[in-house]
C-alpha positions in Angstrom: 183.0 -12.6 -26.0 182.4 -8.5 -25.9 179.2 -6.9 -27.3 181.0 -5.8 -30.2 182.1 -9.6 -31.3 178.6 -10.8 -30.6 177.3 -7.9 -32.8 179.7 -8.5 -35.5 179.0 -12.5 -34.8 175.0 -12.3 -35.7 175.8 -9.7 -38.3 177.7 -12.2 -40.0 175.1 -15.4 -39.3 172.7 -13.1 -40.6 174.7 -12.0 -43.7 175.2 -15.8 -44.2 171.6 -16.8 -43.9 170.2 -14.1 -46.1 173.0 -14.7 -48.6 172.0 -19.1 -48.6 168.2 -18.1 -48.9 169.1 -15.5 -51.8 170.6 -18.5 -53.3 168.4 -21.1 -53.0 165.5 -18.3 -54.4 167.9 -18.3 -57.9 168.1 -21.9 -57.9 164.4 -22.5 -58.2 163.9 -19.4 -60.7 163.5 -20.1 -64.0 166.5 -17.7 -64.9 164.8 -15.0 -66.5 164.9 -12.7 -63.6 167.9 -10.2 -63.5 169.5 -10.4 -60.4 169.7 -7.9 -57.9 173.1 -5.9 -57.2 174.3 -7.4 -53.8 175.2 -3.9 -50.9 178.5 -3.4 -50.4 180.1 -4.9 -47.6 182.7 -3.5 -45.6 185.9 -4.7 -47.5 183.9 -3.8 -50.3 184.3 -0.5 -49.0 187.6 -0.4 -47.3 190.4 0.7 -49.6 194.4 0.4 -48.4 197.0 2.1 -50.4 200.7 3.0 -50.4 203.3 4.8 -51.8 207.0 3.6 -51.1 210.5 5.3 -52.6 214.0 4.7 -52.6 216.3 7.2 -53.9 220.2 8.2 -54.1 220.6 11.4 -54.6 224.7 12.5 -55.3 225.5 16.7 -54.7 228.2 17.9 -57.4 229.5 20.7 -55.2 232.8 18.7 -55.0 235.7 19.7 -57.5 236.4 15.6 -57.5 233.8 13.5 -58.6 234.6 10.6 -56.4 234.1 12.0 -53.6 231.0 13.8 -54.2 228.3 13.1 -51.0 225.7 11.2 -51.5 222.1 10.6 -49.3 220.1 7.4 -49.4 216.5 9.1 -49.2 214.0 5.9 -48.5 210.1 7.1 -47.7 206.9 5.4 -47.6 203.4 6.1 -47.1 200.4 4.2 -46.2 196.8 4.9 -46.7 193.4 3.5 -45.2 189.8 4.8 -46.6 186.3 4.1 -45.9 183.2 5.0 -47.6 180.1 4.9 -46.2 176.8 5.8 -47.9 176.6 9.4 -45.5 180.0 8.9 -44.1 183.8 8.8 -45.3 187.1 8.4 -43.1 190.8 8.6 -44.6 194.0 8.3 -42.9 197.6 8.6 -44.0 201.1 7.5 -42.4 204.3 8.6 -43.2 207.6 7.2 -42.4 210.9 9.0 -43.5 214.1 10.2 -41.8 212.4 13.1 -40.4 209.4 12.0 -39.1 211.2 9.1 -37.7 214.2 10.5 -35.9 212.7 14.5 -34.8 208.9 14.6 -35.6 207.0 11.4 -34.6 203.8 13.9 -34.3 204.0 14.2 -37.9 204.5 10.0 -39.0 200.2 10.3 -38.8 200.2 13.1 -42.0 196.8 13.1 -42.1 193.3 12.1 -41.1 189.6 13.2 -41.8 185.7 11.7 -40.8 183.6 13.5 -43.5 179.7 13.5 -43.0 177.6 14.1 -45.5 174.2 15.8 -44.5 172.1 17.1 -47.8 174.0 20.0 -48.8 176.4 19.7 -45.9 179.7 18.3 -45.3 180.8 18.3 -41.9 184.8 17.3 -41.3 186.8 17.1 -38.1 190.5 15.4 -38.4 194.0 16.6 -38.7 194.1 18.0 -42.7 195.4 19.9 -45.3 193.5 22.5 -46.7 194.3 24.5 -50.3 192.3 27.9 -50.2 193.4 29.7 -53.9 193.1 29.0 -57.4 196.9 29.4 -58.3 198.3 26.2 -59.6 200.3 24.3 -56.5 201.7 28.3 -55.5 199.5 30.7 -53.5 199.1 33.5 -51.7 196.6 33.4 -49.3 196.7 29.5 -48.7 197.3 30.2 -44.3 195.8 27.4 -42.1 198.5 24.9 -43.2 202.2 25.6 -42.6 205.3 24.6 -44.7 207.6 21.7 -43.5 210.9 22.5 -45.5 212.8 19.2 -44.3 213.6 18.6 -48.2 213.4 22.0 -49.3 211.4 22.7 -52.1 211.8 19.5 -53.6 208.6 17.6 -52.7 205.3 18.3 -54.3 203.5 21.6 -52.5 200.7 19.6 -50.5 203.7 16.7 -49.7 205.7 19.6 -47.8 202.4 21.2 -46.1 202.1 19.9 -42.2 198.5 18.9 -41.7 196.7 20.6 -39.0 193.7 19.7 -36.5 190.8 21.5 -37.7 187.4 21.3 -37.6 185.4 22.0 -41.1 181.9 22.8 -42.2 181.2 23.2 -46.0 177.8 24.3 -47.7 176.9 23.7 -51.5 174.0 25.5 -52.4 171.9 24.6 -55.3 172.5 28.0 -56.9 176.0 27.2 -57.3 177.9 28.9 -53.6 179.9 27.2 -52.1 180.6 28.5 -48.5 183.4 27.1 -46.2 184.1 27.3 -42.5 187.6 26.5 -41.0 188.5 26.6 -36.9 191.9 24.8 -35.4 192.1 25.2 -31.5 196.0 24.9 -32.2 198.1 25.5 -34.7 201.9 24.4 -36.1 204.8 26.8 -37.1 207.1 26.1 -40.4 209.2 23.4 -39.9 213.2 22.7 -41.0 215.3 19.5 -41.5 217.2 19.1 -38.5 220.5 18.0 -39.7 222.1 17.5 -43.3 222.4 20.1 -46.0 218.4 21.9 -45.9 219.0 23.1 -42.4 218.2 27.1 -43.1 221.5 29.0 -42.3 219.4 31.0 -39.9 218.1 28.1 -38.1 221.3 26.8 -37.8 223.0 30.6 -36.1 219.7 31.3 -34.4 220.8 29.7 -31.1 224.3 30.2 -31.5 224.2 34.0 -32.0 221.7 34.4 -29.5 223.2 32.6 -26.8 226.9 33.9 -27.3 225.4 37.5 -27.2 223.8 37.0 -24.0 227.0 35.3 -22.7 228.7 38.5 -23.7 226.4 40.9 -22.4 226.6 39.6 -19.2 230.2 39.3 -18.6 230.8 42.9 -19.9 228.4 44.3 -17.1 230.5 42.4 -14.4 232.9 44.9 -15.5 236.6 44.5 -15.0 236.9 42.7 -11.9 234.4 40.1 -13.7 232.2 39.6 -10.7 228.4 38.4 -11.2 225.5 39.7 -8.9 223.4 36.4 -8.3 220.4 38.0 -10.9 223.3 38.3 -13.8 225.0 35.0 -12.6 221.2 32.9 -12.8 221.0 34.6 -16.7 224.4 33.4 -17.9 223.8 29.7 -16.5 220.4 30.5 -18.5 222.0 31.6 -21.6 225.0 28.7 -21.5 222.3 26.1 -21.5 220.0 27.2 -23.9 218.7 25.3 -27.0 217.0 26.5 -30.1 213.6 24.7 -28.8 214.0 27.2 -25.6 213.3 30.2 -28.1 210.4 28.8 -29.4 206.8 29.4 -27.7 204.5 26.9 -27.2 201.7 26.6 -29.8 199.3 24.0 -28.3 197.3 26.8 -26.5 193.7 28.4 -28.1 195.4 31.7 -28.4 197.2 30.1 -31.3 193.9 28.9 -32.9 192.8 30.0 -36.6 189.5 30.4 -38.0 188.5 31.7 -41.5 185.9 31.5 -44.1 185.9 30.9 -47.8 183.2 32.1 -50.0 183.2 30.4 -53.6 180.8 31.8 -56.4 180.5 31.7 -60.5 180.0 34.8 -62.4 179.9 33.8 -66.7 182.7 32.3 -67.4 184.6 33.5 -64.1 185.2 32.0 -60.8 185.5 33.5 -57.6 186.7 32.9 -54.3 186.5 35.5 -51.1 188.1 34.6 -48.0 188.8 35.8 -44.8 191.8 34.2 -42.5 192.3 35.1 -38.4 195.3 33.1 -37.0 199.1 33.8 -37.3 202.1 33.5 -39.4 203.9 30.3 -39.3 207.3 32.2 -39.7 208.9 33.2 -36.1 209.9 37.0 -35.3 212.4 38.1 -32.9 212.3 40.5 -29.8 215.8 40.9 -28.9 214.8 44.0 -26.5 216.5 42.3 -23.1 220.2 42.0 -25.2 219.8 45.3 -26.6 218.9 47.3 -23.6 221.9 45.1 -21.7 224.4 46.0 -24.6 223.6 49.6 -24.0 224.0 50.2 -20.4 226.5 47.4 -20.7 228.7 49.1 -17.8 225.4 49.9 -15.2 224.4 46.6 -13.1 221.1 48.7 -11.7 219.9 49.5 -15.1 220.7 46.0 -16.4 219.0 44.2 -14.1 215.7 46.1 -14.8 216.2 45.2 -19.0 218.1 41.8 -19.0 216.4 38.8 -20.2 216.6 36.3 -23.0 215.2 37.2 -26.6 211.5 35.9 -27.4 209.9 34.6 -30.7 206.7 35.2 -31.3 204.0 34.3 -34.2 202.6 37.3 -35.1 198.8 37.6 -35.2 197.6 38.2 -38.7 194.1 38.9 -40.6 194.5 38.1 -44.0 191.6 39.1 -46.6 191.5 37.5 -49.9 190.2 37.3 -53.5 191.3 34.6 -56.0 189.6 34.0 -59.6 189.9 31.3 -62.5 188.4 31.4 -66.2 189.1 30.1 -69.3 190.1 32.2 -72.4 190.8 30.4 -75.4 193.3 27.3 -74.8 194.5 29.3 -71.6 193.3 28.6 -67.8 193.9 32.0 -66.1 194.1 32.6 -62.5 194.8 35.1 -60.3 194.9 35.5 -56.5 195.2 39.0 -54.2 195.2 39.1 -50.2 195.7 42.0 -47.7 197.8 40.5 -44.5 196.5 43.4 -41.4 198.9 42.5 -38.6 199.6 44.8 -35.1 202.1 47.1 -36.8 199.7 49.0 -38.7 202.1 52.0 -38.6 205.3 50.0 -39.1 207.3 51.7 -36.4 207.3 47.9 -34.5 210.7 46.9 -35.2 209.4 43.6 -33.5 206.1 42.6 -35.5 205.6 42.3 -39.6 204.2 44.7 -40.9 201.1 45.2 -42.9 201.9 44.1 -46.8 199.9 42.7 -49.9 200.5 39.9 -51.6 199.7 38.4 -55.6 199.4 36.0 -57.9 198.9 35.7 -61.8 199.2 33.0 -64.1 198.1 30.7 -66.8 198.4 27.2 -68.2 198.1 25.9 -71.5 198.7 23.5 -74.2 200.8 24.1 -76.9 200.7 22.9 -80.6 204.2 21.5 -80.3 203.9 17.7 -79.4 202.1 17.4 -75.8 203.9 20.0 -74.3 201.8 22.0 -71.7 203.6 25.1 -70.3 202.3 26.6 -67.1 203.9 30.2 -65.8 202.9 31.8 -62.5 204.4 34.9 -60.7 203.9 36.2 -57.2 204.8 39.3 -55.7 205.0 40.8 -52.1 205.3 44.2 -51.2 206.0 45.7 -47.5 203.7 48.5 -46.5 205.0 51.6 -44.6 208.6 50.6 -45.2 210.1 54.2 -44.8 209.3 53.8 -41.3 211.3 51.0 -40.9 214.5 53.3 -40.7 217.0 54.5 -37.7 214.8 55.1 -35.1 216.3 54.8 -31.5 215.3 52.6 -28.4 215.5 53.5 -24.8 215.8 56.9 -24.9 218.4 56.9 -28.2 220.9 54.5 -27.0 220.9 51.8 -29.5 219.3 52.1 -33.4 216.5 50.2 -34.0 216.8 49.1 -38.0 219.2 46.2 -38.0 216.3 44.8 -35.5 213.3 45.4 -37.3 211.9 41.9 -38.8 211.3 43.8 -42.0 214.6 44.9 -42.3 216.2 44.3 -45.6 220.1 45.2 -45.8 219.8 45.7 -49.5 216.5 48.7 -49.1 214.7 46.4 -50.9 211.0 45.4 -49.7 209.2 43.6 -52.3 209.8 40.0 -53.4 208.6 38.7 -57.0 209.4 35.4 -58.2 208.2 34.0 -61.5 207.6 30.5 -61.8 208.0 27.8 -65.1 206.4 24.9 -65.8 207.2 23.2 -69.0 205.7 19.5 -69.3 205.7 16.9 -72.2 204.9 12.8 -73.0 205.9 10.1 -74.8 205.2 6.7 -75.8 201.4 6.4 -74.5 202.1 8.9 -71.4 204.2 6.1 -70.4 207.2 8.5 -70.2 207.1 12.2 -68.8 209.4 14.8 -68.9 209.7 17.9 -67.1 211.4 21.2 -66.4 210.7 24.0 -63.7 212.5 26.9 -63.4 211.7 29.7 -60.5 213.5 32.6 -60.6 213.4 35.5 -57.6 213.9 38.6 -59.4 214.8 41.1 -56.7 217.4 38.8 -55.4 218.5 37.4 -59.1 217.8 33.5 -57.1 217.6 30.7 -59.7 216.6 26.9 -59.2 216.1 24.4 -61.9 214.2 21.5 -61.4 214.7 18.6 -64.8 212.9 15.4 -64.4 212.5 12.2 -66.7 210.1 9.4 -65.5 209.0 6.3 -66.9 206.0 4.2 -65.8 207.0 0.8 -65.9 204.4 -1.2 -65.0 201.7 -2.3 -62.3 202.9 1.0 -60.4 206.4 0.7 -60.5 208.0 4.2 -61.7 211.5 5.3 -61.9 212.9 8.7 -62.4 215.9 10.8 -62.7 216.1 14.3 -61.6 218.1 17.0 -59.9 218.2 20.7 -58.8 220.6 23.2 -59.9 220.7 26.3 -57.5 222.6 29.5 -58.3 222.7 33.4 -57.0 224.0 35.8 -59.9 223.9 38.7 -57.8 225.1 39.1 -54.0 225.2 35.3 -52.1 224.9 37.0 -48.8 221.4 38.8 -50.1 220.0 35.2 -51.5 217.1 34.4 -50.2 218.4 30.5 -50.1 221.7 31.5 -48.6 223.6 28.4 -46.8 222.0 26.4 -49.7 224.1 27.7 -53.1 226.4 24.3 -52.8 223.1 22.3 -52.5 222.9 21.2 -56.4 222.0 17.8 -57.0 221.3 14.7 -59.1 219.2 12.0 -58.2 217.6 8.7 -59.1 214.8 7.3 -57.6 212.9 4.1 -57.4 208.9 4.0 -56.3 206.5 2.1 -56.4 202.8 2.4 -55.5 199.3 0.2 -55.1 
């Protein structure tokens, strides 16, 4: 028997013993004495819960109704907590297509030890953490990246990947809050890997890339189509590429994050402060090796000294913050502002982001019409120092530098504003909910529709049917959710959870 089965062993005999003399005490009272409150034992404590759902959801981009394509979308999760009096531990499992077939990292979603120490909370585990007072949208929410396997479909902290992190928060009696926030590694945004929510550009990425290099390589052969050994190694380089060769490895500490949050009441008003130092989770190409071999296309020398495979890089980012909530009447306000600071601080690095400023305003409230609640938020993104994103020239004005710039807009357009609706009412005892969201990007005249209808059933058993309507009424090539105009959907959906 190990030490830890002996321990548990006389823990129990002991727990036994005290409970039989406990018992034998009440037996010989005369009754009047209230009994004690037993402590909690350790299933007492231990919680499991899950959440499983089956849906079929049908896309109506065919002309023929019969032949319209439709996805079996099963996914569970399952959840273990423990509370302790100073301590608390939670994990979370997920299991759906994704997870299953190309992420297996991601099947553990989460998991946290929290202790509790006066005023102090310290937490290590792989989490999700919401910096921001906007309502499920925010600006200067950073330590978390997106996972866009279902597009925008699942709820906002349901599509966050959860990252390792180590956390310390303070609550002071006089009402601060302060937080700390360090992960030695970090994760970039993640796409579906097949199916319909692949992003067009994840999809040509490799392609385009690879068939450039190809190109560039044979054209400096020249016309007799002979390969030095240096261009000859690149093309059997390029030919066997594969999107996960672009990407750079993020499980170094030069991709950690830290940050702090600062949380405070002033009246009616509260306030957060924040300061963020990690990287963006979206990639940016240096395509510097095809360009320079595209130029000097016809001049081995030169080309050997600039030819090499493009790079993507996360680009290092400072992002300061301030976010506030109060309420005015039947309306919750909020409102959130950040400053990203990145290395192109002049905006003449056609290969890093530059500087720009991000915002957030909104409100919920209830109306006097049934139980409606409406709920409207808008953000806004503006590009700083965009004239100097124009037609500058690299090595020495052979090629033009715009077209390359991550910035680069074709349409001269660099701010992005969407505006966000939320209208939400119930019926029959909250049993049934019905909901519409509608976000619309104004700069690029995007619109997505989101209609649900659920009904609670009973002992956790819900079933719903919803759908998304997506449509561009300006330029499809401009949209920011190109590749996904046919994507229009109904659905029907099945869950249950305990």
């Amino acid at each position: 028997m190990t030490v830890t089965k002996k321990i548990f062993a006389v823990s129990l005999a002991c727990a036994l013993l005290a409970a039989n003399v406990h018992a034998q005490d009440d037996w010989g009272s005369d009754g009047y004495e209230q009994e004690e409150s037993a402590e909690p034992t350790f299933w007492d404590r231990f919680k499991i819960n899950g959440d499983a759902t089956l849906a079929g959801r049908a896309y109506f981009d065919s002309d023929k109704a019969g032949e319209a394509e439709v996805d079996p979308i099963p996914r569970f999760k399952l959840g273990f907590d423990y509370e302790g009096n100073a301590t608390k531990f939670s994990s979370k499992l997920r299991f759906d297509e994704q997870t299953l077939k190309y992420d297996n990292e991601m099947i553990l979603d989460e998991f946290s030890a929290d202790l509790f120490v006066g005023n102090w909370v310290l937490s290590a585990g792989k989490m999700k953490v919401v910096w921001g007072k906007g309502d499920k949208l925010h600006v200067l929410d950073n330590f978390n990246s997106n996972n866009y396997y279902d597009f925008l479909i699942p709820d906002y902290l349901d599509r966050r990947n959860a990252e390792y992190m180590f956390r310390v928060q303070y609550n002071s009696p006089i009402g601060l809050r302060l937080e700390g926030i360090y992960t030695p590694i970090m994760h970039g945004e993640t796409y579906a890997q097949k199916g319909r929510w692949v992003p067009n550009k994840v999809n040509t990425l490799t392609e385009n890339v690879t068939n450039l290099a190809k190109n560039q390589i044979l054209t400096a052969a020249g016309n007799d189509g002979k390969l030095n050994e240096a261009s000859l190694n690149a093309l059997l380089t390029a030919s066997s590429m594969s999107s996960d060769d672009l990407y750079p490895d993020t499980y170094k500490l030069e991709y950690g994050q830290f940050g702090g949050y600062l949380n405070f009441t002033i009246g009616l008003f509260d306030f957060g402060v924040s300061y963020y130092n990690g990287r963006y989770k979206q990639v940016s190409a240096n395509t510097t090796g095809l360009i320079a071999a595209a130029a000097v296309a016809q001049n081995i020398t030169t080309l050997q000294s600039y030819m090499g495979l493009p790079t993507l890089e996360y680009d290092k980012l400072q992002s300061f913050g301030l976010d506030m909530q109060t309420a005015l009447g039947p309306f919750t306000i909020r409102a959130e502002a950040v400053y990203n600071l990145t290395k192109d601080t002049d905006g003449d690095n056609p290969w890093v982001r530059n500087n720009n400023i991000g915002y957030l305003l909104g409100f919920d409230v209830s109306l006097p019409i049934h139980n409606v609640t409406l709920n409207v938020q808008g953000t806004g993104n503006i590009v700083l120092k965009k004239d100097e994103i124009t037609d500058g020239k690299l090595f020495g004005g052979l090629m033009s530098s715009k077209q390359y710039d991550v910035d680069y807009d074709p349409t001269g357009c660099y701010t992005n504003h969407k505006v966000v609706v939320q209208l939400q009412d119930t019926f029959y005892y909250e049993k049934i909910t019905a909901t519409v969201k509608a976000i619309y990007g104004i700069e690029r005249s995007d619109l997505l529709v989101m209609p649900e209808l659920s009904f609670k059933v009973r002992d956790g058993w819900k079933i719903a049917a919803s759908g998304l309507i997506i449509h561009n009424f300006g330029t499809e090539e401009h949209s920011e959710f190109y590749g996904w105009l046919d994507n229009s959907f109904v659905q029907l959906s099945v869950n249950y959870t305990f």
